[in-house]
C-alpha positions as CSV (number, residue, x, y, z in Angstrom):
1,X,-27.9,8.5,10.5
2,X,-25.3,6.0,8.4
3,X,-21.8,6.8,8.5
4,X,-20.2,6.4,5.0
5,X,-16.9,4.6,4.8
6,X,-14.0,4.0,2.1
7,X,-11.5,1.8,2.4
8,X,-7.8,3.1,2.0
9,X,-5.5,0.9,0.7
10,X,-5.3,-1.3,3.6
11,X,-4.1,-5.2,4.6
12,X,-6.3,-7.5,5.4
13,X,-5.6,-8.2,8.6
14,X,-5.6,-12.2,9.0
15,X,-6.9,-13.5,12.8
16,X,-7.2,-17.2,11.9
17,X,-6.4,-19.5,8.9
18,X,-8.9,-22.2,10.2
19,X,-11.4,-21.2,9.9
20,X,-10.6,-18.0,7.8
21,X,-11.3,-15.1,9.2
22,X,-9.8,-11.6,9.4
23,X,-10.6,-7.9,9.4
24,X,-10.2,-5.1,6.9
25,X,-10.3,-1.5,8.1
26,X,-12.2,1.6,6.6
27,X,-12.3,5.0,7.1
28,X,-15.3,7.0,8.0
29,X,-15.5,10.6,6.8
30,X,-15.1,11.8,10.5
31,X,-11.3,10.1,10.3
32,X,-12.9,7.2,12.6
33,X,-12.0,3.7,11.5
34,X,-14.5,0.7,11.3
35,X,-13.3,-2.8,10.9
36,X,-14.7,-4.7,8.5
37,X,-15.0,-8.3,10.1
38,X,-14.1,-10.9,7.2
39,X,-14.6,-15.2,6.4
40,X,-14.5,-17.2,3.8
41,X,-17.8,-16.6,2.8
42,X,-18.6,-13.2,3.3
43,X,-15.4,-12.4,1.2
44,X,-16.3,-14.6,-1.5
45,X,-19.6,-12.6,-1.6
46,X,-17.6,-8.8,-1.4
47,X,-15.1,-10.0,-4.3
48,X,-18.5,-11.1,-6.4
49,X,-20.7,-8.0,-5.6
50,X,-17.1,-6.1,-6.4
51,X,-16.6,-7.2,-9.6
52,X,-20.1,-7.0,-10.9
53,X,-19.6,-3.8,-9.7
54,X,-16.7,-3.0,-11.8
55,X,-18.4,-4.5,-14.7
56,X,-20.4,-1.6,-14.8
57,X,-17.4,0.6,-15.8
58,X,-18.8,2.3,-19.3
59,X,-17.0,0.9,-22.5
60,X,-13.3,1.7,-22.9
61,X,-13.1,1.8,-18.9
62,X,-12.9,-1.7,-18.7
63,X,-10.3,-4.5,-20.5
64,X,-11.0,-6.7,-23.4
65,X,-11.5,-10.4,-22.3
66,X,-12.1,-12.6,-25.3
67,X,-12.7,-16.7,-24.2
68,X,-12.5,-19.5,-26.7
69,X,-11.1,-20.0,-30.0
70,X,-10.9,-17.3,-32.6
């Protein structure tokens, strides 16, 4: 059975800068933790699917952003 998690306002916790890696922790409904092993490129790929995410917000949810010349 999956165990759902949520992340709480945590730090990234950073284990190496060369190569980049580190670990975020979040919370499973049962007040267990789970870290959340982290590089370069799996975070690139959270922060994408996260902000398509957030792109989904309905209408006035979501800023503006206007790019070019008016």
């Amino acid at each position: 059975m999956p165990k759902f998690v949520e992340y709480q306002d945590g730090d990234v916790e950073v284990t190496s800068r060369k190569p980049l890696r580190g670990t975020l922790e979040l919370v499973t409904d049962d007040d267990d933790t789970v870290d959340m092993f982290l590089d370069r490129e799996n975070a690139e790929w959270l922060m994408s699917a996260l902000a398509e995410f957030l792109m989904q917000g309905e209408g006035d949810e979501m800023p503006k952003i206007s790019i070019g010349r008016r």
